[in-house]
DRENBAMAR-283622 format. One record per residue (C-alpha): residue in one letter; x, y, z. Coordinates in steps of 0.1 Angstrom, whole numbers, padded with zeros to 4 digits, always signed. Layout:
! DRENBAMAR-283622
AXYZ;...
This chain:
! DRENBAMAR-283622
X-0166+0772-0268;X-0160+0777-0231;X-0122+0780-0237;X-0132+0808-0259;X-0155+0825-0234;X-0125+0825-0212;X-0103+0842-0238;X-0133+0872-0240;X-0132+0871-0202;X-0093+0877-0203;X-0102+0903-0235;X-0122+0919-0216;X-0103+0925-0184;X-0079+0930-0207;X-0099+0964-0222;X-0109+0973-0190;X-0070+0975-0175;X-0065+0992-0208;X-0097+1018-0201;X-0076+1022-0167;X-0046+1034-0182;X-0066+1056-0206;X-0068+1076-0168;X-0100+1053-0158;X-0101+1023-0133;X-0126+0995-0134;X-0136+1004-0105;X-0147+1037-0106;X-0162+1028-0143;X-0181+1002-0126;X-0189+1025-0093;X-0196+1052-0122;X-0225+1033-0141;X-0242+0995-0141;X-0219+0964-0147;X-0244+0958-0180;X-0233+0994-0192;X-0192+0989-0182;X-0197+0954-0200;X-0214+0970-0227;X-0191+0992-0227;X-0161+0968-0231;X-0172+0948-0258;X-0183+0978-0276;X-0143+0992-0271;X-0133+0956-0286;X-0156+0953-0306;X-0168+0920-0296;X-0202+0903-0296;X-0213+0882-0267;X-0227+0849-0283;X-0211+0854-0318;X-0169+0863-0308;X-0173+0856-0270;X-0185+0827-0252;X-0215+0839-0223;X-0207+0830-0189;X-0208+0795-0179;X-0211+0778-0144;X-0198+0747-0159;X-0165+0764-0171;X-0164+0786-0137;X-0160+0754-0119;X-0138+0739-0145;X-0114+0775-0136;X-0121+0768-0098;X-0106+0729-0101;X-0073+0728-0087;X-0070+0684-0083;X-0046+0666-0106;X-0065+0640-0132;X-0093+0633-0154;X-0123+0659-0146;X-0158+0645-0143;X-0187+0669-0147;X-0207+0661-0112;X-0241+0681-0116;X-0252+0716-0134;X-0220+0743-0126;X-0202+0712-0108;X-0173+0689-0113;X-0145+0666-0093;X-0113+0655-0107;X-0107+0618-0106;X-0081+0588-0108;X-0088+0552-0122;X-0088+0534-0100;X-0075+0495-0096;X-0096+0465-0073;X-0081+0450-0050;X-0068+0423-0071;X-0069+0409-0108;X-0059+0441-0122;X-0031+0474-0116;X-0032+0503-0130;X+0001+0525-0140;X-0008+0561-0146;X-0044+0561-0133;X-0048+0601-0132;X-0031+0601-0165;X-0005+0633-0156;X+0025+0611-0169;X+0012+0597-0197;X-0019+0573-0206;X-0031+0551-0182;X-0019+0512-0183;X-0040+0486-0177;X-0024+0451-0165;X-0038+0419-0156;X-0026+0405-0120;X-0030+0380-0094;X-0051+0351-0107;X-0060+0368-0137;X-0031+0371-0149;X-0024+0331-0136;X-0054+0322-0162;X-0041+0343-0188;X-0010+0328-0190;X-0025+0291-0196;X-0016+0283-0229;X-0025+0239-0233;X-0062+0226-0236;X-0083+0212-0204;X-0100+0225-0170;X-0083+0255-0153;X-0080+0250-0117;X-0064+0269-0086;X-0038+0253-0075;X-0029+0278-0048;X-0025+0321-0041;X-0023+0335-0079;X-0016+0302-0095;X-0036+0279-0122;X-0029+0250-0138;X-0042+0230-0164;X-0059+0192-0161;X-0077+0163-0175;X-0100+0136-0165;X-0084+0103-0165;X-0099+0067-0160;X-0079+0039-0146;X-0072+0007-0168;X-0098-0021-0165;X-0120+0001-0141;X-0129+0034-0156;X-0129+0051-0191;X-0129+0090-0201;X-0139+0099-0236;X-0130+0136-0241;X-0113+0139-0203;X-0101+0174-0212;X-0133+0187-0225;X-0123+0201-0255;X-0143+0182-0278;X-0170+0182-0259;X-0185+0169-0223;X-0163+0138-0204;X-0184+0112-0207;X-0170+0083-0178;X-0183+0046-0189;X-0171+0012-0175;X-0149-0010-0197;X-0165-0042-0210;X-0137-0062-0187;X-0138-0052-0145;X-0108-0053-0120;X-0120-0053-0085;X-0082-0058-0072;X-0082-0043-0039;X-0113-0034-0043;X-0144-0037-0019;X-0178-0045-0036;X-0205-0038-0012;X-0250-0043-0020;X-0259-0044-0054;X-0264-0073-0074;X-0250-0094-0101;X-0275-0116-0123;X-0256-0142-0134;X-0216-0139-0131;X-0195-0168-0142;X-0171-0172-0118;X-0135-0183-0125;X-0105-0190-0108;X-0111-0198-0069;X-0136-0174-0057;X-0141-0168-0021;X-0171-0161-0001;X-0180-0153+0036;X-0185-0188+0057;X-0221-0188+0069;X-0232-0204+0103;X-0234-0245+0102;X-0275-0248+0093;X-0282-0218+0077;X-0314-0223+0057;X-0309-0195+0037;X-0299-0184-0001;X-0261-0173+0009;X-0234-0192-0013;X-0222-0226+0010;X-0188-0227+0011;X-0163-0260+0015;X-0158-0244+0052;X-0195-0248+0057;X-0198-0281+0043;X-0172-0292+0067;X-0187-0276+0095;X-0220-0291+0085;X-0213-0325+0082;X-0191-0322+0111;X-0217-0311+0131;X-0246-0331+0112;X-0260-0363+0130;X-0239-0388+0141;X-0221-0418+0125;X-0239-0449+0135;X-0216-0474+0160;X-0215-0507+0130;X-0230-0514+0097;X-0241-0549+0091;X-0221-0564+0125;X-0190-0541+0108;X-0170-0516+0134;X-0147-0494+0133;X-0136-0475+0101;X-0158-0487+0070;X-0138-0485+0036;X-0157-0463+0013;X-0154-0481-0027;X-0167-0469-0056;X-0154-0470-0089;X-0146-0435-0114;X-0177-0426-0134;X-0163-0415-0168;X-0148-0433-0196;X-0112-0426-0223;X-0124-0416-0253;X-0106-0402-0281;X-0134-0381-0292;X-0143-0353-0273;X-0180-0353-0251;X-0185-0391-0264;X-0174-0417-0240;X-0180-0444-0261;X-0169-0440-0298;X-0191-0456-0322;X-0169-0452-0354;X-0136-0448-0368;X-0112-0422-0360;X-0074-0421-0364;X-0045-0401-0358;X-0058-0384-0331;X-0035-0358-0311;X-0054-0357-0277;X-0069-0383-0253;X-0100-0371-0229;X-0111-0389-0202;X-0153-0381-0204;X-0182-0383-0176;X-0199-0415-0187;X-0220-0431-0157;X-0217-0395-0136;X-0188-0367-0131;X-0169-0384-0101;X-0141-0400-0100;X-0124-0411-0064;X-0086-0395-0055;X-0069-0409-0022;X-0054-0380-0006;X-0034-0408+0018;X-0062-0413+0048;X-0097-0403+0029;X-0109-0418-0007;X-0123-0386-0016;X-0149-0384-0047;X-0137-0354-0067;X-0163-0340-0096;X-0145-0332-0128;X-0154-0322-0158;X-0136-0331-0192;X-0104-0337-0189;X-0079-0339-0218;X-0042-0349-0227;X-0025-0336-0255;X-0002-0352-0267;X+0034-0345-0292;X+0065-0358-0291;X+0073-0367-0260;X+0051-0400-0261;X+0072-0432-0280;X+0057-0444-0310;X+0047-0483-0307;X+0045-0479-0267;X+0018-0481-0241;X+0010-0461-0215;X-0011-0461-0185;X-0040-0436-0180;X-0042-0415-0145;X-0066-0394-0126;X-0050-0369-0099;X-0042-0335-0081;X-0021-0314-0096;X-0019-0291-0065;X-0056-0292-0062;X-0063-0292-0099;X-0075-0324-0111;X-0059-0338-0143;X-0055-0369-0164;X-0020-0378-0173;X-0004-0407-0184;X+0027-0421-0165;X+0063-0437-0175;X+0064-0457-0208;X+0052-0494-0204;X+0086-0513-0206;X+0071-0539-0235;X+0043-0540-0256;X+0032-0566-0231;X+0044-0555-0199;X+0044-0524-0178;X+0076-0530-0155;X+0082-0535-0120;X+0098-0507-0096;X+0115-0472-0097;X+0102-0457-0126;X+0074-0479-0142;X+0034-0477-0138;X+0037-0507-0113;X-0001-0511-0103;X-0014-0520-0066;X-0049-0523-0053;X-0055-0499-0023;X-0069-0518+0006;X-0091-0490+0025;X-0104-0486-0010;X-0099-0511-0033;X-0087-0490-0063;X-0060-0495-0084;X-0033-0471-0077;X+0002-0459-0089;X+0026-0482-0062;X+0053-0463-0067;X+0056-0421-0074;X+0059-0413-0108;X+0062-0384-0131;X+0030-0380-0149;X+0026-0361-0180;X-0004-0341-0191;X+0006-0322-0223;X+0041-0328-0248;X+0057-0304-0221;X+0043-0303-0192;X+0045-0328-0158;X+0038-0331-0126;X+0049-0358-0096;X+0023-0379-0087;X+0033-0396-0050;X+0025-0432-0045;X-0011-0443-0042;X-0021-0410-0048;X-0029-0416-0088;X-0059-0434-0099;X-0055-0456-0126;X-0084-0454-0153;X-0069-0473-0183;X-0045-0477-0208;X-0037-0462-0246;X-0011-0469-0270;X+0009-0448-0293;X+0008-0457-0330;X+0038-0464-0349;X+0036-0436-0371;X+0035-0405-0357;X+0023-0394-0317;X-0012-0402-0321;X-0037-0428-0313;X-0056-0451-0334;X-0095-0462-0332;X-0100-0480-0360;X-0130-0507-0367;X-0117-0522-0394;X-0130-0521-0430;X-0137-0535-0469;X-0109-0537-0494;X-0090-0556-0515;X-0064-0576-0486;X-0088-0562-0458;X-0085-0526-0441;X-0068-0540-0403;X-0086-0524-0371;X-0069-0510-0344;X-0082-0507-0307;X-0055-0483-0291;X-0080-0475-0259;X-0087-0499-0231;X-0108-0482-0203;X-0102-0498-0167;X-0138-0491-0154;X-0171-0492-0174;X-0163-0510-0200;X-0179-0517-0228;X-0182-0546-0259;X-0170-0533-0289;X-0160-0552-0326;X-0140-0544-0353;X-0143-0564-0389;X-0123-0564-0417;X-0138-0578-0448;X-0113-0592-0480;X-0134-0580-0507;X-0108-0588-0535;X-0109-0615-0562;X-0102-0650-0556;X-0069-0662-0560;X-0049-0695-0554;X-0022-0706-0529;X-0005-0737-0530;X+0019-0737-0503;X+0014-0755-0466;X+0034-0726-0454;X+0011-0704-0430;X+0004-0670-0439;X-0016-0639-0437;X-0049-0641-0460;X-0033-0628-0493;X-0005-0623-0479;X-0019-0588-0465;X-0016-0567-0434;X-0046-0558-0435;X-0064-0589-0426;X-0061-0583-0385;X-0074-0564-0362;X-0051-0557-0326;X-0062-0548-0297;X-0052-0534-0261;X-0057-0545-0229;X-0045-0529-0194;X-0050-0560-0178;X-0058-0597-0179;X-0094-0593-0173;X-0117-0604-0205;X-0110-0622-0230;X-0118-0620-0272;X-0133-0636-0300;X-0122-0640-0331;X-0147-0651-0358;X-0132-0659-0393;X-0152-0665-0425;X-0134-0680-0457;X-0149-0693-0492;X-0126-0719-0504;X-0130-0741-0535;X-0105-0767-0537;X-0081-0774-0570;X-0084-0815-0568;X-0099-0844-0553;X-0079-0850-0519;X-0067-0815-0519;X-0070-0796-0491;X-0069-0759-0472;X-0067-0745-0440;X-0086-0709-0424;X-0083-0696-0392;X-0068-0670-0364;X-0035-0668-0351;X-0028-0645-0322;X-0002-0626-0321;X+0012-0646-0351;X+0007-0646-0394;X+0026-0683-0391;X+0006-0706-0368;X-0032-0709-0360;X-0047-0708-0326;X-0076-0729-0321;X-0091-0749-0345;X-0088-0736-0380;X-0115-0742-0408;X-0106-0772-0425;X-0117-0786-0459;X-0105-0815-0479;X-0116-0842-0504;X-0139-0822-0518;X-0135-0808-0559;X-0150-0778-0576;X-0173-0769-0552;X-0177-0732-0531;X-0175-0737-0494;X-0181-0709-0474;X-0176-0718-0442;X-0161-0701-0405;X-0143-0708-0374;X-0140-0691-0343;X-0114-0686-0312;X-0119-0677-0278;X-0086-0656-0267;X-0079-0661-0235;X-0072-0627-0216;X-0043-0611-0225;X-0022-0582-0211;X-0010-0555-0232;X-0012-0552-0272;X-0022-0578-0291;X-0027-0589-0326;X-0053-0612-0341;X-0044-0625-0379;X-0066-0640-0409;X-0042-0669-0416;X-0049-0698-0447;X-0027-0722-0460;X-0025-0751-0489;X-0015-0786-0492;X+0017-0777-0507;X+0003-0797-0540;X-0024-0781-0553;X-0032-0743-0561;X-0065-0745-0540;X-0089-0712-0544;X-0095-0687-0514;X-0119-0659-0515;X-0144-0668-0538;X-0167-0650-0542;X-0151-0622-0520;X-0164-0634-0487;X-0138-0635-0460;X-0145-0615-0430;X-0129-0619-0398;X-0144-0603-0362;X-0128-0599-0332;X-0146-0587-0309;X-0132-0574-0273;X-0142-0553-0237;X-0128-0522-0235;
């Protein structure tokens, strides 16, 4: 409407020039009557009516016409107005074409805006530097830190410690810790010698305590000088894991353990000191690298500070370990009395695994043999069955020994032998018992019981126990003669004098070479042998 007021403006100057050339000036019709009637009298010549063909006068559109400033106009106030530009900040945003003359204005994002924009992966936007972002996401460290959602996206990081700590390199300091097991070789800060307190003693402190503690005493008992310092190792070989002394059967067993018995200490010379070392279990397994059918001697000592049982060079017979370079040669320590390794030796603690033991440095704890079957050890306390079910004593401990018996029982029917040729009971293996023995300490017992019932008057039989033999007796065997169709039961015993090494204890009988003379009757032959190991 104000664009058509200024067309009636111009119409009307318009019929006023024309009035002028009709021999009348605007000026003179003005001077000549009001404005209202020259007005009146224009739009009355162009036929034009003021509010209907032609816009009234406007102060807004006067100072629209007055505006000579390039851009967008703003109306300011009543019968005011200002051009104006767009106009950018100082950063994050330009503008091309802000007054709009050349075309429409542009908007583009700059600076850091336009940085962020750009990011296209998921995550935390951070500054990097001037105008540029980057992208990142929270990350924990192995074994010290997790991150569940580190980039956010699903929803807050959450940070948690993992269930297993590494504090490599690191430095732990206040808190607490209710009740770590420690492993390895932890270390700890040395407190002063006598401090009565609750901070962890360390070996440095004990050293620096005793060291500093109260004096030795000058003699013991008229004794000067250095005092040997003897006591024997507290645990026991067992073949049965936490049970020092085995009460029954078990055979074919892979692994030997030596087992706290009397206490956990067992004394290691380290070549000046007897030191008593603590242990807990300790275990050999064993595999192919042990000889069927062979003995072997029983160690404790330091594998570079780690305390093992091990079992040194094959025994060079059944009966004897060997002398020298190479064997499990035996000598008694002086400043401690022990039996030790004499010579060094390469000690063996699982199928593959050694270590060099110098001399004197191993203590010797007893002695286990190898079965002829297979690499495994035999405990075996005999049994009932038709020709007898043999024991087998394959562990001799060196130090707290202990009484143990094995019998086998011939439960079989009775049957006849008439040959004065010495032989097994029936004729079967399984009428013994053997045992093992690291050295020539104790002695045995063998007890035989036999039920014999002879076939004639003046016949006669023979019962008893042969050591290391199934063709001779040792001792005095159960004798009976004269005597016809009667039961005797009766038994004989042998005290074995003490023996090295593995030994063998038989059932033997044997006839007149006449008469078929009856064993067994009644199915009562039992023989016991009973040993210290």
């Amino acid at each position: 409407m104000k664009i058509i007021s200024l067309i009636a403006a111009a119409l009307l100057w318009a019929g006023a020039a024309f009035a002028q050339g009709q021999g009348a000036s605007p000026l003179s019709i003005a001077k000549g009557g009001t404005a209202a009637a020259t007005a009146s009298a224009a739009r009355t010549s162009l036929g034009l009516a003021i509010g209907t063909n032609v816009q009234a006068f406007d102060a807004d559109l006067s100072a629209l016409a007055a505006n000579s400033t390039d851009g967008f106009w703003a109306h300011t106030g009543a019968g005011t107005g200002a051009a104006r530009t767009l106009t950018a900040p100082a950063a994050g945003l330009t503008i091309t074409n802000p007054g709009g003359i050349a075309g429409n204005p542009t908007f583009v994002l700059a600076n850091d805006l336009a940085a962020v924009e750009s990011l296209a992966s998921t995550g935390f936007a951070v500054r990097t530097t001037t105008d540029t972002w980057a992208q990142r996401t929270i990350a924990g460290t192995a074994n010290e830190i997790s991150i569940t959602n580190g980039d956010g996206v699903s929803g807050n990081p959450t940070a948690s410690l993992p269930a297993s700590l590494t504090f490599t390199g690191k430095t732990v300091t206040g808190g607490s810790f209710a009740s770590p097991a420690l492993t390895g070789t932890p270390t700890a800060p040395t407190a002063t010698p006598s401090d009565n307190s609750t901070k962890v003693a360390t070996t440095a402190y004990v050293d620096a305590q005793v060291a500093g503690g109260v004096a030795g005493v000058a003699s013991l008992n008229g004794q000067t000088g250095a005092l040997a310092s003897y006591f024997v190792p507290q645990g026991r070989l067992t073949l049965t894991s936490g049970t020092p002394v085995m009460p029954s059967t078990t055979t074919g067993n892979a692994a030997v353990y030596y087992t706290p018995y009397l206490g956990r200490f067992v004394p290691i010379f380290d070549g000046t000191n007897t030191v008593p070392m603590l242990f807990s279990e300790l275990s050999i397994v064993l595999g192919n690298n042990w000889t069927t059918s062979t003995n072997y001697d029983v160690f404790i000592a330091s594998d570079s500070g780690t305390i093992r049982a091990c079992t040194g060079p094959a025994w060079s017979s059944s009966t004897a370990r060997g002398t020298g370079a190479g064997t499990t040669e035996l000598e008694r320590v002086s400043t401690n009395g022990l039996l030790m390794n004499k010579v060094s030796l390469t000690c063996r603690y699982n199928n593959t695994t050694t270590f060099t033991v110098a001399a004197n440095r191993g203590t010797y704890v007893g002695t286990v043999r190898i079965r002829a079957a297979d690499s495994t050890i035999d405990w075996n306390l005999g049994g009932a069955a038709s020709g007898g079910t043999a024991g087998s004593l394959n562990v001799w401990n060196m130090y707290n020994r202990v009484t143990t018996s094995a019998n086998v029982t011939d439960n079989g029917a009775a049957y006849t032998y008439t040959s004065s040729t010495i032989r097994q009971a029936r004729a079967s293996g399984g009428n013994q018992v053997s045992f093992l023995s690291g050295l020539a300490e104790d002695g045995a017992t063998c007890s035989y019981g036999q039920a014999l019932n002879l076939a004639a008057a003046g016949a006669a039989a023979l019962a008893g126990c042969g050591l290391d033999s199934t063709t001779t007796y040792s001792g005095r065997p159960l004798a009976l003669s004269g005597a016809l169709g009667t039961v005797v039961a009766a038994a004989t015993t042998y005290a074995v004098v003490p023996q090295l090494g593995f030994h063998t204890i038989s059932a033997n009988e044997s006839s007149d070479g006449a008469n078929a003379n009856t064993f067994g009757s009644g199915a009562t032959s039992t023989l016991s042998v009973t040993v210290r190991n």
